[in-house]
GUVOTOR-45091 format. One record per residue (C-alpha): residue in one letter; x, y, z. Coordinates in steps of 0.5 Angstrom, whole numbers, plus 500, padded with zeros to 3 digits. Layout:
N
AXYZ;...
# end
This chain:
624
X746203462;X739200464;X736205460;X737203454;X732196456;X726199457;X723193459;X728190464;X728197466;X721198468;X720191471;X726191476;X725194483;X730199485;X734194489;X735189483;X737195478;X742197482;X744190482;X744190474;X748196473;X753193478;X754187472;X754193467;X754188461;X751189454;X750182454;X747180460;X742185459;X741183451;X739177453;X735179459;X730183455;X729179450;X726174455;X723179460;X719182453;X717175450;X715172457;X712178460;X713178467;X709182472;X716184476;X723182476;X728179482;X735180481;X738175485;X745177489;X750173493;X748175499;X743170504;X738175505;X736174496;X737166498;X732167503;X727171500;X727167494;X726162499;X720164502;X716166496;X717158495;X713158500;X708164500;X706161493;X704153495;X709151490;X713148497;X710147504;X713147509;X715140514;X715138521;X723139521;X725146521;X728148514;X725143511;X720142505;X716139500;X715139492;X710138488;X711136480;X705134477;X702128476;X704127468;X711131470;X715127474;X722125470;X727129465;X723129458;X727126453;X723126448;X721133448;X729134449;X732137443;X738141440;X737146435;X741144430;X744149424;X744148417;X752146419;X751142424;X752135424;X750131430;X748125428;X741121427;X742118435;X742125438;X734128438;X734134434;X730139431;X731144425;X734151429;X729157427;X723151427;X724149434;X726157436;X720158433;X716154437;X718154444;X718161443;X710162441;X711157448;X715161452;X710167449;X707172455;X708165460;X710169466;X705174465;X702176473;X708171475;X715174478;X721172475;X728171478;X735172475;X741169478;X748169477;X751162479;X758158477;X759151475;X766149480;X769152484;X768160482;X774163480;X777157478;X780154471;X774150472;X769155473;X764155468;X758162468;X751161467;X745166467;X738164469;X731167468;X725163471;X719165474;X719159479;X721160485;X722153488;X728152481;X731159484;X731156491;X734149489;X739151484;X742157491;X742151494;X745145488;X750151485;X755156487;X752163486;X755168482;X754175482;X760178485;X764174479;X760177474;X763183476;X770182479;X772176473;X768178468;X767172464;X767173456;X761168455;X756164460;X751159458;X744162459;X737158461;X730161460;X725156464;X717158465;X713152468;X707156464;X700156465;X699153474;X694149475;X691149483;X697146486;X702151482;X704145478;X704146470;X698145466;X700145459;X705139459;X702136451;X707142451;X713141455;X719143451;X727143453;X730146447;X739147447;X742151443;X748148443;X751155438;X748160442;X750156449;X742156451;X737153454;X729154453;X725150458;X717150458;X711148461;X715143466;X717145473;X720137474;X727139477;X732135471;X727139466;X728146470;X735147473;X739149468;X746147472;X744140472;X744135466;X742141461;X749144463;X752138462;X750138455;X753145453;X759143457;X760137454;X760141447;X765146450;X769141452;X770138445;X771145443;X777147449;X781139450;X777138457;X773132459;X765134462;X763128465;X757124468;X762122475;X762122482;X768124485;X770122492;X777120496;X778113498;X784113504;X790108503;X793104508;X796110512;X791114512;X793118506;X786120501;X787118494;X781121489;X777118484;X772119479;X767114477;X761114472;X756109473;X749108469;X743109473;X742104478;X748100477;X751104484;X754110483;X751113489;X753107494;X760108491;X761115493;X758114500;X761108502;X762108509;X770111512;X771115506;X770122504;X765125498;X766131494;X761130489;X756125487;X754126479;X758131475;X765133474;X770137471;X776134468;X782138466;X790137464;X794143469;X801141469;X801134466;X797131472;X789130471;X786135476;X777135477;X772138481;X765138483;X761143479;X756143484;X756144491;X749140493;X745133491;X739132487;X738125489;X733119489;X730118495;X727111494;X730106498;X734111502;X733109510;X737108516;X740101516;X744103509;X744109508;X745112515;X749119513;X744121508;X738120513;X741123518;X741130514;X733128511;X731127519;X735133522;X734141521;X738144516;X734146509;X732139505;X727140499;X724133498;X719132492;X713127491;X714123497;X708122501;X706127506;X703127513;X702131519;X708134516;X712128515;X715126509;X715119507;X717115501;X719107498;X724103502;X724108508;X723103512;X717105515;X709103516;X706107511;X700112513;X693111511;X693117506;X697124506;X699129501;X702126495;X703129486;X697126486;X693130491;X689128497;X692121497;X689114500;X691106500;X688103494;X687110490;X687109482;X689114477;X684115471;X687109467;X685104474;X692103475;X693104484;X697110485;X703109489;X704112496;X711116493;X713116486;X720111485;X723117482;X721122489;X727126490;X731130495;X736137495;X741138500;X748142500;X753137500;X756140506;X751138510;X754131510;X758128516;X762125510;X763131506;X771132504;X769140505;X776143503;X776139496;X770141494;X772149494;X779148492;X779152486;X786147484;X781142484;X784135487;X789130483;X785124480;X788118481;X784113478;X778112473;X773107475;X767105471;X761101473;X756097470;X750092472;X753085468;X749078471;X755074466;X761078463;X765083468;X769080475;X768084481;X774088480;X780089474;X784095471;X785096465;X792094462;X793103460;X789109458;X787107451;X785099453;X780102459;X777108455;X775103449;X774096453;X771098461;X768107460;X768106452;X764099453;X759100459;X753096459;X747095464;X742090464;X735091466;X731088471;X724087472;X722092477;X725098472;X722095466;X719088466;X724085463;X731082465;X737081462;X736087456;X743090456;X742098455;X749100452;X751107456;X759109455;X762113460;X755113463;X753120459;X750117453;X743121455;X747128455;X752127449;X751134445;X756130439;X758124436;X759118440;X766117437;X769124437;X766123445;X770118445;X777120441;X776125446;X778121452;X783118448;X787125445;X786127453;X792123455;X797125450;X800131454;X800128461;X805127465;X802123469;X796118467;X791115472;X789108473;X782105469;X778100473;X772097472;X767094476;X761090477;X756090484;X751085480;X755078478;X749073479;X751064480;X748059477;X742060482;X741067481;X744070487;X749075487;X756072488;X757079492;X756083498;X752090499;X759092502;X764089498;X765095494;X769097500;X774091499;X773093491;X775101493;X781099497;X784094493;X783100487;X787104492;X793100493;X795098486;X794106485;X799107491;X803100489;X802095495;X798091490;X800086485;X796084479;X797078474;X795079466;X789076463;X785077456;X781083458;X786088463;X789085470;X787082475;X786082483;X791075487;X787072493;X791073497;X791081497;X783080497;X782075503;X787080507;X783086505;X776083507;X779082513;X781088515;X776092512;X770088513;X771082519;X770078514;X774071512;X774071505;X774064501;X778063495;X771058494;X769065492;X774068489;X775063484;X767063482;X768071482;X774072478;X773067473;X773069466;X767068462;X770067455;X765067451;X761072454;X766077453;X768076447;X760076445;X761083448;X765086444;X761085437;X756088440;X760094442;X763094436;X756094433;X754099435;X760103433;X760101426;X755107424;X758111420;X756117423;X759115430;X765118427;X769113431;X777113430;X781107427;X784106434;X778104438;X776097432;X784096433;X783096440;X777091440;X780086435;X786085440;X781084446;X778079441;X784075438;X787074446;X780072449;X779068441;X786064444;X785063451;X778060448;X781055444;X786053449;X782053456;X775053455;X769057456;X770060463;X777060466;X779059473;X783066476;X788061479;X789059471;X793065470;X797066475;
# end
């Protein structure tokens, strides 16, 4: 059968020949060689199941510079260039037909203008370079969740990080055959001496969201390259549009009820608003920290993690506040971190908590105290946006058997989280489904701070927190939450929450820890233990519940000085909210449904009343 694909053929060894024809599909091999003749590698590896493919992929990382080896065994290092160090959102487009309609808010390029050019990219960039094939699934494989892919890439470190982040595959290509898969054509193109790409004035991430593919050239920066990740989402965001499931930017974990018993959340945050925090808080269990899958089986809400590993921020992760994470980060197993400080073989990176060496291997090269770029400005130790990659299994706190089971695991509650000096309470819920879809996930808002953009204070509107991977119209994302609900036998409960409520001073009215408080009392109105009293924007937590669980979960006495100052309600500010979302709702291309207005202005017209009768900011203790 391979026959009929000369180039394919001619390329792969006898080993991964014998590999293909075991797939035995036309249109695994179509794909293929169209790639392997326009890209022109020297050879291709076709990547099995098994350890052994896992381990030369491996060490033909480490054979070809593009990772070094570190002090702790199993451990190594990555380089991105120096100008490639974050996803490229303005060189990331869809290909859209003359039928598509994606709306002007969605970066975008004609289809046979934009393949035209990423193909004149991707035009001999594997030549004298190996390529890789691999076959890998989203979810559980064999699951109702599961999701196939094919990648061809001719960098070694992206094949060895998408073994260790995903699932691998082959043997499902055969047994289940799967009637479409997404498919990922990546080169890093032309290397520079440190095996980083040189061409970046061409850096292109093209989506094809009819084709289901995604082209990525001259770019090896992890968000860029590894098809699974955000470049999937998108494609899954579009197919779940199509099929009634929700993809979604969410953390999934379980938090345990008073008895001990696990009830699972999901929980979509923006970046730097906490996400991460969440789903490693301590005495809980995670089961992913990014992405989820969320389908209707049986009436009940069900959902997995499509990965099975961490990408994560490094910077600020140390001993005192994140100890299970560096525990893997500083204990043998397989870690690739990136664009941290290396010295004699150690990684280093912002907020580890450690003296900083006086020079070391950096993206920058040979780095030392007080060197500058070519603009004068001081290159840090460590880029803020270095990164390590681990299996989540690797984590002491890891729910291992929720993260395999095929079923999934049965969602619970919703919770959605922002960063709001002024509006949001710690903690509230939504009065059903279609008030928490519209005024908490539908209605996320993050204010920037002065480290990130040297501006405080400029709220960035972030629905559900996926507004960067949306492949369609905000509202119809948004319809699409709300028509999930309608055949549900048993619905979860929307909650939101805000880490970052500041006082007149500028302090933070909550703790680092309190979110365990927050979780908890999530979890009791879940399980029914808790009440909660009605206010205009959802219903609200008694302080009595909430001085009983700082003590039990923190040792902490809890003040009803702080619980008033926390959970009174900023009339105007709210009310300020909504005409802002709903602004940007306005456009006609959002192609918002009717219900999410409706919805609004009945927000608006209880937080208009309660103005007019109590004033700007109202005590909680006025509503009870």
């Amino acid at each position: 059968m391979l026959e009929r694909y000369p180039n394919l053929n001619a390329l792969c060894d006898d080993k991964s020949k014998a590999a293909l024809e075991m797939v035995g599909r036309n249109d695994v091999f179509s794909f293929l060689e169209e790639y392997v003749s326009l890209c022109r590698p020297k050879s291709v590896f076709v990547r099995t199941d098994s350890k052994e493919d896992a381990e030369y992929i491996r060490k033909k990382a480490l054979g070809l510079g593009e990772e070094k080896a570190l002090k702790i065994e199993g451990h190594t290092v990555h380089f991105d260039g120096i100008k490639d160090q974050a996803r490229d959102k303005a060189n990331t487009k869809f290909l859209v037909g003359p039928r598509m309609k994606l709306g002007s808010s969605l970066n975008t390029v004609d289809k046979q203008e934009g393949l035209k050019e990423v193909k004149s990219y991707l035009d001999g960039a594997m030549e004298g370079k190996d390529a890789y094939v691999l076959f890998m699934g989203l979810g559980p494989v064999g699951s109702a969740f599961s999701l196939y892919a094919v990648q061809i890439t001719d960098s070694a470190y992206v094949a060895h990080s998408e073994d260790i982040l995903y699932r691998p595959a082959f043997e499902a290509f055969i047994k289940a055959r799967p009637e479409s898969f997404f498919r990922f054509v990546h080169s890093a193109g032309e290397l520079d001496e440190r095996m980083n790409s040189k061409n970046i004035d061409k850096r292109r991430i093209y989506i094809d969201l009819e084709d289901e593919i995604v082209f990525s050239v001259n770019t090896q920066y992890a968000g860029n390259t590894v098809g699974l990740k955000k470049l999937a989402l998108r494609l899954a965001i579009a197919r779940a549009n199509r099929e009634g499931w929700l993809a979604e930017h969410m953390f999934l974990m379980a938090v345990h009820d008073k008895d001990g018993n696990k009830a699972y959340l999901t929980g979509a945050y923006p970046s730097a608003c906490g996400k991460t925090s969440t789903c490693m808080v301590e005495g809980e269990r995670i089961v992913g920290d990014d992405i989820s899958y969320l389908r209707n089986i049986g009436g009940v809400v069900r959902a997995v993690n499509v990965e099975r590993g961490i990408f994560g921020i490094i910077r600020d992760v140390n001993p005192k506040d994140d100890p299970l994470i560096w525990k893997v980060l500083t204990s043998k197993g397989e870690v690739i971190f990136s664009n941290v400080l290396v010295c004699n073989g150690v990684p280093y990176w912002q907020g580890d908590g450690r003296d900083v060496p006086e020079k070391g291997e950096n993206f920058s090269g040979q780095w030392f105290k007080g060197k500058k770029d070519a603009a004068g400005k001081e290159i840090p130790y460590a880029h803020p946006n270095a990164r390590y990659t681990i299996r989540l299994s690797a984590l002491e706190n890891c729910d291992h058997d929720a993260l395999e089971a095929s079923e999934g695991v049965e969602v619970s509650g919703i919770v959605y989280g922002g960063r709001d000096s002024d509006t949001w309470v710690p903690v509230f819920q939504s009065f059903d489904w279609a008030h928490g879809v519209v005024t908490i996930g539908a209605s996320l808002e993050s204010e920037t701070t002065a480290a990130t953009l040297g501006q405080v204070g400029v709220r960035k509107f972030n629905p559900m927190a996926n507004l960067d991977f949306l492949s369609i119209p905000i509202g119809r994302y948004v319809y699409n939450h709300l028509k999930f609900a309608e055949e549900l036998e048993k619905i979860p409960l929307i909650f939101g929450v805000n880490y970052f409520q500041k006082d007149e001073d500028g302090s933070y009215l909550t703790g680092m820890h309190d979110k365990r408080v927050w979780l908890k009392w999530i979890v009791g109105r879940i399980r029914g233990y808790f009440k909660a009293f009605e206010t205009p924007i959802g219903l609200f937590p008694y302080y009595e519940d909430l001085k009983a669980l700082f003590e039990a979960v923190l040792g902490r006495t809890y003040s009803k000085e702080d619980y008033i100052k926390q959970f009174s309600l900023k009339v105007r500010n709210n009310i300020a909210k909504i005409e802002r979302i709903e602004r940007l709702y306005s456009d006609p291309e959002a192609q918002t449904p009717d219900i999410v207005f409706e919805i609004f202005r009945e927000q608006k017209r209880r937080l208009e009343a309660l103005l007019k009768e109590k004033g700007e900011v109202v005590s909680p203790l006025e509503f009870i």
